[in-house]
C-alpha positions as CSV (number, residue, x, y, z in Angstrom):
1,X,96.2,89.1,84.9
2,X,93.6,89.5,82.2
3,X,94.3,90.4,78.5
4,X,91.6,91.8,76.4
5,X,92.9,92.0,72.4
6,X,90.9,94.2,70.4
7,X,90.9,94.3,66.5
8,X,90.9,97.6,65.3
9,X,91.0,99.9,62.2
10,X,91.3,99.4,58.7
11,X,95.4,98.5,58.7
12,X,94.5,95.0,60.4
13,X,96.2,96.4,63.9
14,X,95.4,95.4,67.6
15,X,94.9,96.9,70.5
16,X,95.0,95.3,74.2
17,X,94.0,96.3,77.5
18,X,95.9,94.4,80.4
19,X,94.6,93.8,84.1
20,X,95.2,93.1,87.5
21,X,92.7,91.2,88.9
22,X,93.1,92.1,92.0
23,X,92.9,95.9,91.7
24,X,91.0,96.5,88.3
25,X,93.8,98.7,87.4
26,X,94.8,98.5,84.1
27,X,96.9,99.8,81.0
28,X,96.1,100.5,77.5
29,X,98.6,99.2,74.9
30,X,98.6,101.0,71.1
31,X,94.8,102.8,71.6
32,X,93.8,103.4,67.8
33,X,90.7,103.3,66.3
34,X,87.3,101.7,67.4
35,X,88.1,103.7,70.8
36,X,84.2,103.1,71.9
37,X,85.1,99.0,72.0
38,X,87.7,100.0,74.6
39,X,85.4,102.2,76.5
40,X,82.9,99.9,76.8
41,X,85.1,97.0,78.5
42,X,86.6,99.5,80.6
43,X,83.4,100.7,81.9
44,X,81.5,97.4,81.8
45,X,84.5,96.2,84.1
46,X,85.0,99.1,86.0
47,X,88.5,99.6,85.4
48,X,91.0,102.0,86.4
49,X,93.5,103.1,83.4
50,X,97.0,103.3,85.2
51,X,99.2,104.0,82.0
52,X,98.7,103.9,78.2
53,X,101.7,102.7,76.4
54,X,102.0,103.1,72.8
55,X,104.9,100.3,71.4
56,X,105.6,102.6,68.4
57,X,104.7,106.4,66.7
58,X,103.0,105.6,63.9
59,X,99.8,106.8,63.8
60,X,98.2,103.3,63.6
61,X,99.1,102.9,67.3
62,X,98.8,106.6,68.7
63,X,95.5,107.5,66.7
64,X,93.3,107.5,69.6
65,X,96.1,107.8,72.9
66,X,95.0,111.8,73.0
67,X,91.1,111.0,73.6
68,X,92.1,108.0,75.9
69,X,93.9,110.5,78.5
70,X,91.2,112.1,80.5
């Protein structure tokens, strides 16, 4: 397992994308801002988004969860 921890936004928040090795699929934890620094490892790594959770509903964690479905 691989753990990518992103800084993002202006309120000092984090956001992490988690991986299995073995099948590059991965999940999305609290996608806010600075969504093109998440893109860019996913793509660079090739990795297939399995699940975005979001640990809480404040917009500081959710901001970006809408553009991260596709």
């Amino acid at each position: 397992m691989i753990v990518h921890q992103i800084p993002v936004g202006p309120m000092q928040n984090f956001s992490y994308i988690v991986v299995d090795e073995d099948t590059s699929e991965s999940i999305v934890i609290d996608p806010s801002w600075n969504l093109m620094e998440l893109e860019l490892i996913i793509k660079t790594i090739n990795l297939k988004i399995k699940y975005i959770v979001n640990t809480q509903y404040h917009n500081n964690h959710t901001i970006g969860h809408k553009k991260m479905v596709k």
